[in-house]
C-alpha positions as CSV (number, residue, x, y, z in Angstrom):
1,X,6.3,218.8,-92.3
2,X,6.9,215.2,-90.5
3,X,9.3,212.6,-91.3
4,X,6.3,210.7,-92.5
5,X,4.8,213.1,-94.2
6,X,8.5,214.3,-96.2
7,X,8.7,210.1,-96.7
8,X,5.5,209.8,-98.3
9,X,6.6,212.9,-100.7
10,X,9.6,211.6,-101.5
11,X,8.2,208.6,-102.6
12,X,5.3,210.0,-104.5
13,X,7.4,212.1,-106.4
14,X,9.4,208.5,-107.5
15,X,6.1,207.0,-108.6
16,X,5.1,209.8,-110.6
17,X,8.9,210.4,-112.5
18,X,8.4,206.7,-113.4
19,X,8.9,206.2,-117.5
20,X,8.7,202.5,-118.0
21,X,7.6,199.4,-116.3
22,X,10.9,198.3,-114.7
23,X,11.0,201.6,-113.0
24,X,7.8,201.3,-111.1
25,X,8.8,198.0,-109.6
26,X,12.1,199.1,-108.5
27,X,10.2,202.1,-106.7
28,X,7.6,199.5,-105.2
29,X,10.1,197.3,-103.9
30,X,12.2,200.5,-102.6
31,X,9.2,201.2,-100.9
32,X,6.7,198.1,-99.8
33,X,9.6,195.2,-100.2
34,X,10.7,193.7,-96.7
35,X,13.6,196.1,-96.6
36,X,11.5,198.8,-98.1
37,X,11.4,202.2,-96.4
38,X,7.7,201.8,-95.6
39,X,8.3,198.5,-94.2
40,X,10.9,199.7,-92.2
41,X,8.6,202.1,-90.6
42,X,6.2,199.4,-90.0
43,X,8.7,197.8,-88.1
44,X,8.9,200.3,-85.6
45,X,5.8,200.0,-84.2
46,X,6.9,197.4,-82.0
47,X,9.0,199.6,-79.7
48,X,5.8,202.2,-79.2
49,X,4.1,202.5,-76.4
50,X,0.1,202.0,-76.9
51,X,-0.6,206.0,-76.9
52,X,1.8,206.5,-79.7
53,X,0.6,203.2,-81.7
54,X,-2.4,204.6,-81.5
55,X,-1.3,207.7,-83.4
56,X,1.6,206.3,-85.8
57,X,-0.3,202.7,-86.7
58,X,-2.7,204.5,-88.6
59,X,-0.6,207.2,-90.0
60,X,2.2,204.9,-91.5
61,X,-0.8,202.2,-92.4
62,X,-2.3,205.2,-94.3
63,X,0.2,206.4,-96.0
64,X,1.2,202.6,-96.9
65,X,-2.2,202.2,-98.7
66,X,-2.0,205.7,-100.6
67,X,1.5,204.7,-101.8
68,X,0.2,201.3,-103.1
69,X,-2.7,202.6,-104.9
70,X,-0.2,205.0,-107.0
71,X,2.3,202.4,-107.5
72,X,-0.8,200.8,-108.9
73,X,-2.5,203.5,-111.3
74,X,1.0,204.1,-112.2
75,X,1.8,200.3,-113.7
76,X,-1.6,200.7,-115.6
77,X,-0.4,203.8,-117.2
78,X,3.2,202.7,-117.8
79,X,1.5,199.0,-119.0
80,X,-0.9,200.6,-121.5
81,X,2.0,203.0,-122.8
82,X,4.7,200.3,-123.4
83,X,1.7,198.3,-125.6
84,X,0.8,201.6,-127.9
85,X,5.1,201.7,-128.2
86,X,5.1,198.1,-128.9
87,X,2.3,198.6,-131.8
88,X,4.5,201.3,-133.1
89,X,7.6,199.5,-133.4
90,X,6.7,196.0,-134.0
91,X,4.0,195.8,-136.7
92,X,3.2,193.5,-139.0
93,X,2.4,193.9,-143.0
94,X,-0.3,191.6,-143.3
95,X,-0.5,192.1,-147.4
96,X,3.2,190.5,-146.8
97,X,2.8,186.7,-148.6
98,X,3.4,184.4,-145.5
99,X,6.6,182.4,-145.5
100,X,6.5,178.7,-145.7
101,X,7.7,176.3,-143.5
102,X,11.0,174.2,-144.4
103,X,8.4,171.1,-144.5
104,X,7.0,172.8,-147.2
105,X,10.0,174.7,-149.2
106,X,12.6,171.3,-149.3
107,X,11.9,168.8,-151.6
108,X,13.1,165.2,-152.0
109,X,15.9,164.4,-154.6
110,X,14.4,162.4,-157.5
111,X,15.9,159.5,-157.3
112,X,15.6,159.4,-153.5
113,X,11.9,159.6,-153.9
114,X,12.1,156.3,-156.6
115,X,14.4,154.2,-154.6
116,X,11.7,155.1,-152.1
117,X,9.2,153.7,-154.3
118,X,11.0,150.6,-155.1
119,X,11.3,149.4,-152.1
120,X,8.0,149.8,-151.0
121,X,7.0,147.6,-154.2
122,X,9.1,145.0,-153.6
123,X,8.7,144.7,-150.0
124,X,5.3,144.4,-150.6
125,X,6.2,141.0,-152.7
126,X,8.7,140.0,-149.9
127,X,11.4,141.3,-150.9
128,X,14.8,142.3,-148.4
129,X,17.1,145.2,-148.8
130,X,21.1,144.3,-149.4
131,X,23.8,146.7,-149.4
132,X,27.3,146.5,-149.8
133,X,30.5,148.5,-150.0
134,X,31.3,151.0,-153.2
135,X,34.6,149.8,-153.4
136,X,35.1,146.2,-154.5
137,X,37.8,143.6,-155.5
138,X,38.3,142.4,-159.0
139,X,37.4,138.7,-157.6
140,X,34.0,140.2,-156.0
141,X,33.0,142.6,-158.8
142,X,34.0,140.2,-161.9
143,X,35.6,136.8,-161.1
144,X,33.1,135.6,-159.1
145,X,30.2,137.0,-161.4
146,X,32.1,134.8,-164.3
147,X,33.1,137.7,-166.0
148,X,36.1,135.7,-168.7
149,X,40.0,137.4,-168.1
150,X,40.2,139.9,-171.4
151,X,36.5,140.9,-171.0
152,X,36.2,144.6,-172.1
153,X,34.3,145.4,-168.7
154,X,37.7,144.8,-167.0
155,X,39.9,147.6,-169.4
156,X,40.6,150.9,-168.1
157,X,37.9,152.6,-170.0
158,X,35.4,150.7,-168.6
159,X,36.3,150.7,-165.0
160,X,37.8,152.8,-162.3
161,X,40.6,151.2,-160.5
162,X,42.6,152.1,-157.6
163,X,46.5,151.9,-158.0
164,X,47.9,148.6,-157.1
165,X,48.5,148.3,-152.9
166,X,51.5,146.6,-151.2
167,X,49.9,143.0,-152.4
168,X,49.7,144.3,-155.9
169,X,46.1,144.0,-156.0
170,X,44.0,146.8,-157.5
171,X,40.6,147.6,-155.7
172,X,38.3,149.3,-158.0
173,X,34.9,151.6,-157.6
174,X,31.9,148.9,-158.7
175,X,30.7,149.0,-162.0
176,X,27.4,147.1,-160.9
177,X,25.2,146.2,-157.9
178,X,25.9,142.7,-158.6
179,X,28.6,142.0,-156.0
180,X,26.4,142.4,-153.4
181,X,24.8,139.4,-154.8
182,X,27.9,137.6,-154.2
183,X,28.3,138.8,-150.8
184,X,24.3,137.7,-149.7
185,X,24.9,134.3,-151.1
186,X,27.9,133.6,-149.3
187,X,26.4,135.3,-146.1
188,X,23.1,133.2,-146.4
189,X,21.6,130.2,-147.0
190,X,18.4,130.0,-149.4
191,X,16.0,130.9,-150.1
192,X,17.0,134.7,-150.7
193,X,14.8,137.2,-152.0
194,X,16.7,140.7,-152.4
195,X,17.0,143.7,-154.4
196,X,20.1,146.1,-154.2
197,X,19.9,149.6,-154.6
198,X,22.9,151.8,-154.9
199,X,25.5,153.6,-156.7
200,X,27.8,152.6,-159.5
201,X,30.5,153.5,-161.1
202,X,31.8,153.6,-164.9
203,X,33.9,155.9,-167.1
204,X,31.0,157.4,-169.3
205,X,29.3,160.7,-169.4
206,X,26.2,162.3,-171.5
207,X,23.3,163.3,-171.5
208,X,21.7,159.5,-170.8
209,X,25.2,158.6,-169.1
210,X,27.3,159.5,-166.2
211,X,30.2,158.4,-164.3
212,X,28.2,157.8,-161.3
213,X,24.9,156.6,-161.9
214,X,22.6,154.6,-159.3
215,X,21.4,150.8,-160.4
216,X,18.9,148.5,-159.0
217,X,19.7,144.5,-158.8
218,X,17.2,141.8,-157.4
219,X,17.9,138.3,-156.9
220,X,15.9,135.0,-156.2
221,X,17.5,132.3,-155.2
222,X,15.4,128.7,-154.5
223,X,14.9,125.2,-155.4
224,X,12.0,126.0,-157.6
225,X,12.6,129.3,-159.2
226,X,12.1,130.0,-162.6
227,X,11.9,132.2,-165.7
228,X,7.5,132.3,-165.1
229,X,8.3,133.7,-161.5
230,X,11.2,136.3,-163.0
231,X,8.4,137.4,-165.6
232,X,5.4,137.7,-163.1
233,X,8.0,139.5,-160.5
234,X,8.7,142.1,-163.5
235,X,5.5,142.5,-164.9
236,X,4.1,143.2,-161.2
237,X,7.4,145.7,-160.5
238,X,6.4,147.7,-163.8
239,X,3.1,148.1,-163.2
240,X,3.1,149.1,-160.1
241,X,5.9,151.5,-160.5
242,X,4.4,153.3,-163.6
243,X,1.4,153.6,-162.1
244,X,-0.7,151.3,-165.0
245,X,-3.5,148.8,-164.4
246,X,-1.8,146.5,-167.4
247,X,1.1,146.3,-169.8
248,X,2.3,144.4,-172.5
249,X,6.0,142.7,-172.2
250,X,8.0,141.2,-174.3
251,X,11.8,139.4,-173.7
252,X,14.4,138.8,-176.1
253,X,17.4,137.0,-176.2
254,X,20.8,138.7,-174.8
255,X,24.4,137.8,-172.8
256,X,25.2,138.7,-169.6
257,X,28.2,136.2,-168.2
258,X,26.3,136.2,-164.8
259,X,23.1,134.6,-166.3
260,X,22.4,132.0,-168.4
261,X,19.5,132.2,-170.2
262,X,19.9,136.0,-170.6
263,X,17.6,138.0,-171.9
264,X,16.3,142.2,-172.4
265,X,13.1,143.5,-171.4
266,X,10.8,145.5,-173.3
267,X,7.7,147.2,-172.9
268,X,4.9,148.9,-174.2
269,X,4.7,152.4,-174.7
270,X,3.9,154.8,-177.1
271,X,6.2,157.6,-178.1
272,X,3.9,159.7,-180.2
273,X,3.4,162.5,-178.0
274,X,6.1,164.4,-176.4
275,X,6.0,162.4,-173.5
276,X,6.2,158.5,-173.2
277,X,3.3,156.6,-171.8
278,X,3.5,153.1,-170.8
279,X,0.5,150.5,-170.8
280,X,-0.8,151.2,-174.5
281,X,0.8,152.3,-177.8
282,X,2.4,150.1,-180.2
283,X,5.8,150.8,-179.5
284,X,8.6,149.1,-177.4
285,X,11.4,149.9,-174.9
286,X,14.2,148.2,-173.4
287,X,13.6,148.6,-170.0
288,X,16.0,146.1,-168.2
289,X,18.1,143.1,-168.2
290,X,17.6,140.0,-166.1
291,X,18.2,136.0,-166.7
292,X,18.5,132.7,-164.6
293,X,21.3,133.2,-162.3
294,X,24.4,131.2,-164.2
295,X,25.6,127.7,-162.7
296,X,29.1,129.2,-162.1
297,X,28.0,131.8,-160.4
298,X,26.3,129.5,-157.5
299,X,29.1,127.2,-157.6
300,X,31.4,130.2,-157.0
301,X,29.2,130.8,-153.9
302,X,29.6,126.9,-152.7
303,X,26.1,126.3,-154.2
304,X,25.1,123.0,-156.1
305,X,23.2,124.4,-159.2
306,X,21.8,120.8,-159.3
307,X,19.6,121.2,-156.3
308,X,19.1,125.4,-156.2
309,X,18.3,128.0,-159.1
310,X,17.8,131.2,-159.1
311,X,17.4,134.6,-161.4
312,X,18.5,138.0,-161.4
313,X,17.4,141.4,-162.9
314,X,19.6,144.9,-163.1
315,X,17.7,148.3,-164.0
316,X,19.1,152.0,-164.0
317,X,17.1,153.8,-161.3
318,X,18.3,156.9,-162.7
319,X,17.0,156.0,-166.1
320,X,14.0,154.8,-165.1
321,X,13.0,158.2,-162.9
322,X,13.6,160.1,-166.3
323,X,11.4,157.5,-167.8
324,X,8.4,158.4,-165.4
325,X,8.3,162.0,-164.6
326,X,9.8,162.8,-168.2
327,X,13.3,164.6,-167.5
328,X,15.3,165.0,-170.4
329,X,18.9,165.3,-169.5
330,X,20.8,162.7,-166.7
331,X,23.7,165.3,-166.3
332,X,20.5,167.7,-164.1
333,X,20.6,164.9,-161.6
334,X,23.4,166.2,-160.5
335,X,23.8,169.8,-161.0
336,X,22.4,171.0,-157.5
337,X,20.5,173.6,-159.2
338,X,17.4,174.4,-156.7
339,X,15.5,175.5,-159.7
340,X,15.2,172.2,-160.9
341,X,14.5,170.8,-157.8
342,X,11.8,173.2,-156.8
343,X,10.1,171.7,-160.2
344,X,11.1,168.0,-160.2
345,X,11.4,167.2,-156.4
346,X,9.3,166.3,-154.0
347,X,7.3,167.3,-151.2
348,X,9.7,165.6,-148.5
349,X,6.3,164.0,-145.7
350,X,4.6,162.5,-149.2
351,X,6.0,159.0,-148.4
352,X,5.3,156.8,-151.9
353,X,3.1,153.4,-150.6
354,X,1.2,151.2,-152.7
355,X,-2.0,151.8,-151.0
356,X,-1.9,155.6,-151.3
357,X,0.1,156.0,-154.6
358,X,4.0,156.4,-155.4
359,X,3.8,159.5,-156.8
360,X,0.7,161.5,-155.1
């Protein structure tokens, strides 16, 4: 037997002891790569005289071709084998329920979903977003919002303060929206148009109360504002956000030191059922509390309550979400139980607009 012929063997017998797809090329490039044995062969051919090209060109060319067509048969075996193994070990239950995708699964926090829908109600009256810090001074959080010394809103049990600093002054957690108010007027020049989402702070808990509850402020401050433009701003923000085509209103007198008129908003409902629905009934609920911005409390601000007026509203966002989709208990708001969130939450790309609906 020849070189060639023991080569061509040899190299058969590789092809054929093959077992997976890897294998086969390794034995093709061993054998047809530029440094392949084969190709090493070919080389030679070059120092040949003509008589023996003419006997080893087409011997070497030959077996070249035979060991390329059972590299080839081989890959289709080895290719349709590693399939039939891949069906075997990777199959698929189809009667399995198919999982959702997170888009689907997560679910929007209440009360993220109705500060959502605030804002897109009053931004579509005009209305600008304000923030402000958690953590306020006495001056910015009651002195300046002509809350009287002694008032029970300043005591202990009312508020939580920070120990005194190095100045003796006590910083506390706010126990209202309000001083961003204070912080906007002093920042800018009417005519302001805000409202002031956020979270507050008092020392109560229950099931309607907790120690950190979320509150909604807006504020209005022009030359010509007055309590017909506070009433048609409410009566607009109410319907729109329970969703009712009209609704009944009614104020009554009340005292806030940071307003003057002051006065509580009720309105209709009807409590029959076991849910409240808003729009029709005979009964009433206080909803809010709002009044014409006091003249200290613009003077405080270096504004002349002779030449600008304004009003100002405060409603419990958290309340108001129980109000709507009917939850019973505050304290759930905060539980992180996924339970209740799978049930009250919501689906995270439904973004609330007044065109669409707040709740669809």
């Amino acid at each position: 037997m020849s070189d060639l012929e023991q080569l061509e063997q040899t190299i058969l017998a590789e092809i054929e002891s093959s077992d997976n797809e890897q294998s086969i090329e390794t034995v093709r490039v061993s054998a047809l790569g530029k440094k392949g044995r084969i190709s090493e062969q070919l080389k030679t051919l070059g120092k040949m005289t003509a008589d023996e090209r003419k006997i080893m060109g087409p011997a070497i060319n030959g077996m070249k071709a035979r060991v390329t067509e059972a590299i080839a048969e081989r890959k289709v075996v080895l290719h349709d084998r590693a399939i039939d193994e891949r069906l075997v070990h990777e199959t698929v239950d189809v009667t399995l329920p198919v999982r959702r995708s997170p888009a689907e699964t997560g679910r929007i926090h209440p009360i993220s979903q109705v500060m959502d829908e605030i804002t897109a109600i009053f931004a579509d009256m005009g209305f600008s977003i304000a923030e402000g810090p958690d953590v306020e001074t006495d001056y910015y959080n009651f002195t300046a919002l002509n809350f009287p010394e002694g008032h029970p809103a300043r005591e202990m049990h009312d508020t939580f303060f920070f120990n005194p600093d190095e100045n003796g002054e006590r910083k506390l957690l706010r126990t209202h929206t309000s001083p961003v108010q204070i912080h906007t007027m002093e920042k800018q020049s009417p005519p302001i148009r805000i409202v002031i989402p956020g979270k507050t702070y008092r020392c109560d808990s229950d099931a309607t109360h907790s120690p950190m509850f979320h509150q909604l402020e807006g504020l209005v401050v022009d030359k010509t504002s007055n309590v017909a433009n506070l009433k048609w701003v409410l009566q607009e923000f109410c319907k729109a956000f329970f969703e009712v085509p009209s609704l009944n209103m009614r104020f009554r007198p009340s005292y806030f030191p940071f307003t003057e008129p002051s006065l509580e908003l009720d309105i209709q409902c009807d409590r029959s059922g076991t849910e409240v629905r808003f729009g029709q009934g005979e009964d009433w609920m206080e909803i809010l509390g709002c009044g014409m911005v006091n003249p200290n409390v613009l003077r405080n601000v270096g504004l002349d309550p002779d030449e600008y007026q304004g009003f100002a509203w405060g409603i419990g966002i958290d309340r108001i979400a129980m109000l709507k989709y009917g939850m019973p208990d505050l304290r759930a708001f905060f539980d992180a139980d996924i339970r209740w969130m799978n049930h009250y939450g919501f689906r995270p790309l439904d973004m609330p607009t007044l065109f669409s609906g707040l709740s669809s």
